[in-house]
C-alpha positions as CSV (number, residue, x, y, z in Angstrom):
1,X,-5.0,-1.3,12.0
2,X,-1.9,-3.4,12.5
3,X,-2.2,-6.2,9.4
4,X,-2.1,-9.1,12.6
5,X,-4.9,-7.7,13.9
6,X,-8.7,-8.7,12.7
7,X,-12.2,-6.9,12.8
8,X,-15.1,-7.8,11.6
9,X,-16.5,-4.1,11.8
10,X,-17.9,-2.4,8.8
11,X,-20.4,-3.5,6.0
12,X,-19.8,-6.1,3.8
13,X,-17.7,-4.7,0.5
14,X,-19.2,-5.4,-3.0
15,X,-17.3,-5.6,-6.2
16,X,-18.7,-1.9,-7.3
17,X,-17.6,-0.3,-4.3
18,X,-14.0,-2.6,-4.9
19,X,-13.0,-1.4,-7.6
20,X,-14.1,2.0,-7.1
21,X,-12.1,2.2,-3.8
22,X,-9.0,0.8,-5.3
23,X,-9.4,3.7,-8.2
24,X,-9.5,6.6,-5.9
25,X,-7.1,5.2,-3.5
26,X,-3.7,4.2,-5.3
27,X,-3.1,7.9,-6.9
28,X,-4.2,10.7,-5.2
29,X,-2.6,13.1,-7.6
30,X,-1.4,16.8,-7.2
31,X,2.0,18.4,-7.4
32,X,5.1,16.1,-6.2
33,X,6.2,17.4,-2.9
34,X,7.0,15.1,-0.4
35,X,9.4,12.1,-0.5
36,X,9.9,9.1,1.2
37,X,12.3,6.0,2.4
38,X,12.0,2.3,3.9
39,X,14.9,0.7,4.6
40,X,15.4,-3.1,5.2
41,X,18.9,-4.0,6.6
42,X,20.0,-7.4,7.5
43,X,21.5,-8.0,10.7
44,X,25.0,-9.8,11.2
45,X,27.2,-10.4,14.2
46,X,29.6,-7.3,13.9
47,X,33.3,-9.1,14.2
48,X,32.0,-12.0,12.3
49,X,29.2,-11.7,10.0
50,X,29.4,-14.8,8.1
51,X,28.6,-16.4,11.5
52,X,25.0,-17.0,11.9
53,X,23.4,-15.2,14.6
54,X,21.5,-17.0,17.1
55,X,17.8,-16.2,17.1
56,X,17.5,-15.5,21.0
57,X,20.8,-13.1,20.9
58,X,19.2,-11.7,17.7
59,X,15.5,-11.4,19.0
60,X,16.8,-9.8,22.4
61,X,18.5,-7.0,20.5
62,X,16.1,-6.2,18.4
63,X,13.6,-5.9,21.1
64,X,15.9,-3.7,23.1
65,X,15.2,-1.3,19.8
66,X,11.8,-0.5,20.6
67,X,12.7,1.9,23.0
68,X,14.5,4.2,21.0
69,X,13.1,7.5,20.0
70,X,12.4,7.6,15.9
71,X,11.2,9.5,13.5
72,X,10.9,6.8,11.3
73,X,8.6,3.4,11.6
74,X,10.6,0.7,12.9
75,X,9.4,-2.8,11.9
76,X,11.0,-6.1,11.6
77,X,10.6,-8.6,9.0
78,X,10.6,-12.6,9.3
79,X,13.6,-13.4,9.2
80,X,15.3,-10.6,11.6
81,X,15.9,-8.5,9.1
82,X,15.4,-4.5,10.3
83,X,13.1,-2.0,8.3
84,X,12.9,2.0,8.9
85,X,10.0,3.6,7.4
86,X,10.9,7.5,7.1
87,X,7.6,9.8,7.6
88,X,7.2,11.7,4.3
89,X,9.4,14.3,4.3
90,X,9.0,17.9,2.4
91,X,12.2,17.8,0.7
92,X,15.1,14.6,-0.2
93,X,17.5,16.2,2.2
94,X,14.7,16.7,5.1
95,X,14.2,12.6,4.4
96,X,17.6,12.1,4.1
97,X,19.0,13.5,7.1
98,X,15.9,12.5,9.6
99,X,16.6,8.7,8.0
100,X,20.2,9.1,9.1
101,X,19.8,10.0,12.0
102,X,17.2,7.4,12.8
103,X,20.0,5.0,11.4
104,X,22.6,6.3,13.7
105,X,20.6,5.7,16.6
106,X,20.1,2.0,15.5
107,X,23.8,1.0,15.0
108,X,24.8,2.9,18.1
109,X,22.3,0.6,19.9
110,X,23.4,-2.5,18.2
111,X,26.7,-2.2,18.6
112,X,26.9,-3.4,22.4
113,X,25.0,-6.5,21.4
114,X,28.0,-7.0,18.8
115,X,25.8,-6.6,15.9
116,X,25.4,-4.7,12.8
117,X,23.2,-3.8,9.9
118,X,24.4,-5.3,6.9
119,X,24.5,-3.3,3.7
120,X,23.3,-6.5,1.1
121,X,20.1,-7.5,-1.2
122,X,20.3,-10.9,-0.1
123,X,22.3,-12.7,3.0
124,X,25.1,-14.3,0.9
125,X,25.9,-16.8,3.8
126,X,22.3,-17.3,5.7
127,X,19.4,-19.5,5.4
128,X,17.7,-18.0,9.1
129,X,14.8,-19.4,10.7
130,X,11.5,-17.3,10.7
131,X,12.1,-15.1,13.7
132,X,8.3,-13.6,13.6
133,X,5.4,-15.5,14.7
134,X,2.7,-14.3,13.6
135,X,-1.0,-15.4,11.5
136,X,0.3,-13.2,8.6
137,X,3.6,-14.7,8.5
138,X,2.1,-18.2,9.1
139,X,0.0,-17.7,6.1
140,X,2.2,-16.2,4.0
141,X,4.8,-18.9,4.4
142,X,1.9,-21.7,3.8
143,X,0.5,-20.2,0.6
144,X,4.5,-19.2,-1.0
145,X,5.5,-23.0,0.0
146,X,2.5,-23.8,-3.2
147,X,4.5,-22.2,-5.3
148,X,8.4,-22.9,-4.0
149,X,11.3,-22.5,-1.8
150,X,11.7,-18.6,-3.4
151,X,9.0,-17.5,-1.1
152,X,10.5,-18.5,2.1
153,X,14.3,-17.2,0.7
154,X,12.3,-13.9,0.1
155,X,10.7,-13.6,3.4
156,X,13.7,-14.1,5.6
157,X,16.8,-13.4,3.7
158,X,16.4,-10.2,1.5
159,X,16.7,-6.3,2.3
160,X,15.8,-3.6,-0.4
161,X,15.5,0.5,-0.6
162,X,11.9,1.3,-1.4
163,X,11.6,5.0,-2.6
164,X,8.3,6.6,-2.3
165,X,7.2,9.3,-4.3
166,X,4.1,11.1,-5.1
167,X,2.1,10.2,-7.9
168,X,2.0,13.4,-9.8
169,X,-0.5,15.5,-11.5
170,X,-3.9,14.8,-12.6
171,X,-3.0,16.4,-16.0
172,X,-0.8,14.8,-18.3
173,X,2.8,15.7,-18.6
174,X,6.6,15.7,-17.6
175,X,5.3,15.0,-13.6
176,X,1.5,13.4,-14.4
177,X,0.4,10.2,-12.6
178,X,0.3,8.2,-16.4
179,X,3.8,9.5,-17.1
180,X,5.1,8.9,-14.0
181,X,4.0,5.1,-13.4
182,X,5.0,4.7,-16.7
183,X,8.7,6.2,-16.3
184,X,8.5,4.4,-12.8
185,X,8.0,0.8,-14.8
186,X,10.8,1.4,-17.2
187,X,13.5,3.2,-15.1
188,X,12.7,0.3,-12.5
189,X,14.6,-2.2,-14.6
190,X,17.8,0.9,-14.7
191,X,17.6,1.0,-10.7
192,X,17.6,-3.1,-10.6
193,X,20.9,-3.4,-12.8
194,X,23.1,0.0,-11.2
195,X,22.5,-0.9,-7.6
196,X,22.3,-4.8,-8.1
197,X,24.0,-6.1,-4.5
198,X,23.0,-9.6,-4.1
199,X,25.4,-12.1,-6.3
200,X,25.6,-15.1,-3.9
201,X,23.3,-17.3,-1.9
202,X,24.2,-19.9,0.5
203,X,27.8,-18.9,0.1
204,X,27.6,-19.7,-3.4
205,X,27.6,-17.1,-6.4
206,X,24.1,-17.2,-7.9
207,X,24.6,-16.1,-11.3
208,X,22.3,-13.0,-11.1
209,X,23.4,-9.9,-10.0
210,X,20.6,-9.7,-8.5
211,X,19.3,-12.9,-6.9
212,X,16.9,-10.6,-4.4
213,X,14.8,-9.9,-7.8
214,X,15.3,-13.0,-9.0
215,X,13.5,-14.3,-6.8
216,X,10.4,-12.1,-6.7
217,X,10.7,-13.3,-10.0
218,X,9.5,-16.3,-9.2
219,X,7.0,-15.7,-6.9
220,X,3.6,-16.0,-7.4
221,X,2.8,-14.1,-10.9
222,X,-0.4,-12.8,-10.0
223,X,0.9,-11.0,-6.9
224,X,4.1,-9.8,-8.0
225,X,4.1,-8.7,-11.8
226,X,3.0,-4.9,-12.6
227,X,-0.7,-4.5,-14.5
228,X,-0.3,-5.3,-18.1
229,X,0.8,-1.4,-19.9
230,X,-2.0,-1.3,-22.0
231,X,-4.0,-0.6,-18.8
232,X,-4.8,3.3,-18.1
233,X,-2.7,2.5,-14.4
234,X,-6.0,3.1,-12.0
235,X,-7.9,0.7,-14.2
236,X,-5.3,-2.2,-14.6
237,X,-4.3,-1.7,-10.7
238,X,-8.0,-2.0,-9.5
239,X,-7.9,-5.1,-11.9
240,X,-4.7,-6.6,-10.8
241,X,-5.3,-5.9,-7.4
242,X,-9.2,-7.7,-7.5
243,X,-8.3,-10.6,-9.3
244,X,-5.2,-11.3,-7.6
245,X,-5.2,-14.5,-5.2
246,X,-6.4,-14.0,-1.3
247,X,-3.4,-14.6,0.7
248,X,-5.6,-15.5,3.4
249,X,-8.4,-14.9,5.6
250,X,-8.0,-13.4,8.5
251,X,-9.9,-15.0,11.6
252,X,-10.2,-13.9,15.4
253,X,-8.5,-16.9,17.1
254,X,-6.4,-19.3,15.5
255,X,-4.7,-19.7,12.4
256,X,-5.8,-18.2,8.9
257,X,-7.2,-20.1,6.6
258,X,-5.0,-20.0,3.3
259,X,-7.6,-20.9,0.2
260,X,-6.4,-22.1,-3.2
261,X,-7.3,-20.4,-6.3
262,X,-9.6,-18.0,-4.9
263,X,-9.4,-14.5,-5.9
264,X,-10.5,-11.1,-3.9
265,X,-13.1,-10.5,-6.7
266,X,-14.5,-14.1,-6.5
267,X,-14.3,-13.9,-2.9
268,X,-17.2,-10.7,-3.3
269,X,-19.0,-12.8,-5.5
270,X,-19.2,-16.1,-3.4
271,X,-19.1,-14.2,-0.4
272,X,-17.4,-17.8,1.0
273,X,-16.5,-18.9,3.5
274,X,-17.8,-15.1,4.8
275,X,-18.1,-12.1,3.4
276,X,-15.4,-9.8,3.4
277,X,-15.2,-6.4,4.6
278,X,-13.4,-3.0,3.7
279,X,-10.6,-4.4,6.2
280,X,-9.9,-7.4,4.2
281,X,-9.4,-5.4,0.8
282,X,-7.0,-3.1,2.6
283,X,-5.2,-6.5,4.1
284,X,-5.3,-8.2,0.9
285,X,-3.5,-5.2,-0.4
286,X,-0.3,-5.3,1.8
287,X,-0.4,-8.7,0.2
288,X,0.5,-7.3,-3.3
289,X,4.1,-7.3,-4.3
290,X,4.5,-5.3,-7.6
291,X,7.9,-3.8,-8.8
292,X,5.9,-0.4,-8.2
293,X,2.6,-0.3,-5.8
294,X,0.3,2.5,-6.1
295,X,-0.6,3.2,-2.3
296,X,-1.8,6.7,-3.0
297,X,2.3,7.4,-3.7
298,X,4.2,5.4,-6.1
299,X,6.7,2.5,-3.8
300,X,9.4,2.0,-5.8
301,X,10.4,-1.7,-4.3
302,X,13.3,-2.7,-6.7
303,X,16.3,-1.6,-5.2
304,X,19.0,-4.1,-3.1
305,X,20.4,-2.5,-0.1
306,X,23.6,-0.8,-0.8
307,X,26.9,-0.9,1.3
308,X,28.4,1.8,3.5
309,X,26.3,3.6,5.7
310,X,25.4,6.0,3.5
311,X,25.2,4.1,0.3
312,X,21.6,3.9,0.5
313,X,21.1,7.5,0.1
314,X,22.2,7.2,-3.5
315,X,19.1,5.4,-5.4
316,X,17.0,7.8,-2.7
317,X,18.7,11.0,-4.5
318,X,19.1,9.8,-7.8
319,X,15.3,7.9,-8.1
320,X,14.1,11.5,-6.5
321,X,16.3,13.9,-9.0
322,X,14.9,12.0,-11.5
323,X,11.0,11.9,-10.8
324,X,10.6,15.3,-8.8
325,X,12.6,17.6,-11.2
326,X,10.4,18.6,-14.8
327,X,13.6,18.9,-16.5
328,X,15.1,15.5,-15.5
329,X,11.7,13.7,-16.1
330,X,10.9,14.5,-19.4
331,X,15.0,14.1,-20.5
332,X,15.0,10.5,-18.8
333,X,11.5,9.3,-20.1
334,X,12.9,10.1,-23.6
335,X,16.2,7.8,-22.5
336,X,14.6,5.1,-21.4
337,X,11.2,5.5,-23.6
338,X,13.6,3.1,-26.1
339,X,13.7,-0.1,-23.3
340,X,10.6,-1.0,-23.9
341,X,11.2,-2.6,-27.3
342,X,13.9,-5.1,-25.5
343,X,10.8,-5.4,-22.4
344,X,8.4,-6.6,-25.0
345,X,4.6,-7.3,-23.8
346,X,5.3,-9.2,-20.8
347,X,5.1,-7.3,-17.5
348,X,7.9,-6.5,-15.0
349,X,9.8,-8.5,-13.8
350,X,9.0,-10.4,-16.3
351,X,10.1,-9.2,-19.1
352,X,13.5,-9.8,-20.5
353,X,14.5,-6.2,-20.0
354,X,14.5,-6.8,-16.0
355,X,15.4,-10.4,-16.6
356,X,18.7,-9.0,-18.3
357,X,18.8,-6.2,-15.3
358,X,19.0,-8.9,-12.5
359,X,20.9,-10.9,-14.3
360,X,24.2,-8.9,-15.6
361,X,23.3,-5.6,-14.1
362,X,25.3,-3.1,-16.5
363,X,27.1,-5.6,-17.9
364,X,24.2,-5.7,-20.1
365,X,25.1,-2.9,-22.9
366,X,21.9,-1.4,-23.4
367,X,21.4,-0.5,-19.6
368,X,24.8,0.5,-19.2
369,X,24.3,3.1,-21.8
370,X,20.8,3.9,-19.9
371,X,21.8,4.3,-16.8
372,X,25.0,6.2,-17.9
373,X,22.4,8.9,-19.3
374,X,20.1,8.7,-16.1
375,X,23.0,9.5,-13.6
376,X,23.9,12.6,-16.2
377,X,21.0,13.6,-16.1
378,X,20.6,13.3,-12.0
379,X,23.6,14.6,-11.3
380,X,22.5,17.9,-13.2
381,X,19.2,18.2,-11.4
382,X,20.3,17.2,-7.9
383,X,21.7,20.7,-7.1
384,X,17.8,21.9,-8.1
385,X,16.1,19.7,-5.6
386,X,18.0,21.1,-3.1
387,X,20.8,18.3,-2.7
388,X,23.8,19.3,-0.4
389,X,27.2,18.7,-1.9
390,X,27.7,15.7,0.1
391,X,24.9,13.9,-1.6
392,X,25.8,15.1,-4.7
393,X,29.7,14.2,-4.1
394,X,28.2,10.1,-3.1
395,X,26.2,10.3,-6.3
396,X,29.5,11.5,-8.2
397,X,31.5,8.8,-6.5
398,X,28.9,5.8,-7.3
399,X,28.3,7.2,-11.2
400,X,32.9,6.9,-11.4
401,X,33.4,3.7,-9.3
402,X,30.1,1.7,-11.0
403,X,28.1,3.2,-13.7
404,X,30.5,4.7,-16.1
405,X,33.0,1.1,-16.5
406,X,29.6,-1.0,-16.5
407,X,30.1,-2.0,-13.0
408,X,27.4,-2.6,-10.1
409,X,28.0,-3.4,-6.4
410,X,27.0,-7.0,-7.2
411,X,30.5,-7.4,-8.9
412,X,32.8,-5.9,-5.8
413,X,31.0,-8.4,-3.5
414,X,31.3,-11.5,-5.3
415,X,35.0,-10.8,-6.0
416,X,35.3,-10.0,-2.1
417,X,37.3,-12.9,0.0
418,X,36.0,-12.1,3.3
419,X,33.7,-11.0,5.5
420,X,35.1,-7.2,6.6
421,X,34.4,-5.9,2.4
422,X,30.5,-7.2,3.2
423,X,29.7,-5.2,6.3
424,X,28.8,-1.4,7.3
């Protein structure tokens, strides 16, 4: 069911049936084997791209798009901004090389409309318009203007690399689902500083590395902050994720209504202004914006888009080498087992470890010595997942040009002083 769309099939859910949904839904556990991408790029005029696009010339392009034949899930996202959606794939190089493919078909298409994906977190010169017209977008942009102008910078002017992964074993260990979400939680704040790629806003340097995470930051913290770690992670996701805010309520005609202070398990209990349905749990779901959300795989959703047109295959291979090899898993959680004294009891991105990631990236000297360990280790178990030497050779050349002198792409493009060093 497309998240625009409403039915009022189905009987009406109760809070039992809730939570135990949500439990057996966001791990499905068994051995890790498949691997997954989504890609948001924003799109820039190719010649110029710190000239605004106008939204017809944008619009018409992207709609020309539709027609070409993917393997990934093409989607677009308020503000223009593109998103592929890789199928899971068996292997990383099976998802890397149907991704790029996908890719190359998009830029070649682009290309006679004079555009271009852009390879950045957050559009350092842009404020767009909302291209999409939609109830979910209307919504959305009604209940984020509560809480402040973050919400709408989010929604049109940001692109990430989400890496999804399988949720691991049943049984504890090196690659089980506990393990895993935990490792996910605390290498998430690694993967914000190395790959940090948004420094400026509005043609203006931010002061975060980061600003794309900065500002889910401050978004609304009942939405976007990770269950609390004392939580065994079905039992604090099925919490977080039924007393979290509704969004909205969908409706057949018209706009949505957008309540205030109403969450999905008071919803169930008042069963105002109607009762909702297995639909509007699922809805209310996409509506959830965690640094990592369980969807039966683990979505890693902390990464800024990288430059170069393969520079987003990097935090895919690494994240991956890291998760999906024993060896690397249980070596990394011991690295970065030690960050969670700096994280303290606050949630991500909360906490002042990923308050520290945003902001410096690996300027910060206990992440640079973290991630320095986590690319070691990555780089050794790459060759074991089956990496080809040209992954392993981009992995080698972002480890010497970033991670090893406490660098992050963040600090190349705010020293950049025009537009060709900001483009693909």
């Amino acid at each position: 069911m497309s998240p625009d769309s409403f039915s009022d099939e189905g009987p009406v859910i109760g809070e039992d049936d809730a939570e135990e949904l949500l439990r057996g839904i966001c791990f499905k556990t068994g051995p890790p084997r498949t691997v997954g991408v989504e890609l948001e790029w924003l799109v820039h005029d190719l010649h110029s791209p710190e000239q605004p696009v106008p939204a017809r010339r944008l619009k018409e392009a992207l709609d020309g798009l539709r027609a070409l034949h993917l393997s990934s899930a093409l989607t677009f996202e308020p503000g223009g901004q593109l998103e592929l959606s890789s199928a899971p794939a068996a292997s990383l190089m099976e998802c890397i090389t149907s991704t790029d493919r996908d890719l190359a078909l998009v830029r070649s298409a682009l290309r006679p409309a004079g555009l271009a994906l852009a390879g950045l977190g957050q559009d350092p010169w842009h404020s767009p318009d909302r291209l999409l017209r939609a109830p979910r977008y209307d919504a959305m942009e009604t209940y984020l203007d509560r809480i402040g102008p973050a919400g709408r910078a989010m929604m049109r002017t940001t692109a990430s690399i989400q890496v999804c992964l399988d949720a691991g074993h049943e049984e504890p260990g090196p690659l089980g689902y506990g393990r895993r979400w935990q490792l996910a939680h605390l290498l998430g704040a690694v993967l914000v500083a190395a790959f940090a790629n948004s420094p400026m806003r509005e043609r203006r340097p931010t002061g975060w590395r980061s600003t794309r995470q900065a500002l889910w930051a401050q978004l609304d913290p009942a939405r976007t902050t990770a269950p609390a770690a004392r939580h065994e992670p079905r039992a604090g996701w099925a919490a977080l994720a039924l007393d979290a805010p509704v969004m909205c309520i969908r409706a057949p005609k018209g706009p949505w209504a957008v309540p205030e202070g109403l969450t999905f398990r008071n919803w169930i209990r008042s069963g105002a202004p109607r009762p909702p349905v297995r639909a509007d749990l699922d809805y209310h779901l996409t509506t959830l914006f965690p640094p990592v959300r369980p969807r039966g795989h683990l979505e890693l959703r902390m990464i800024d888009q990288q430059p170069g047109d393969d520079g987003w295959m990097v935090p895919l291979a690494v994240t991956t080498a890291l998760f999906d090899d024993p060896e690397a898993t249980e070596t990394v959680y011991r690295t970065v087992k030690s960050l969670a004294e700096t994280a303290g009891s606050l949630p991500a991105p909360r906490n002042l470890l990923w308050v520290n990631a945003a902001r410096y990236g690996l300027a910060d000297p206990e992440l640079h010595l973290a991630a320095m360990a986590c690319f070691a280790v990555a780089q050794e178990a790459l060759p074991r997942i089956g990496a080809t030497p040209a992954v392993q050779k981009a992995v080698a050349a972002f480890n010497d040009r970033y991670v090893v002198p406490g660098r992050c792409p963040a600090d190349e493009l705010r020293a950049s002083l025009n537009g060709k060093d900001l483009r693909t």
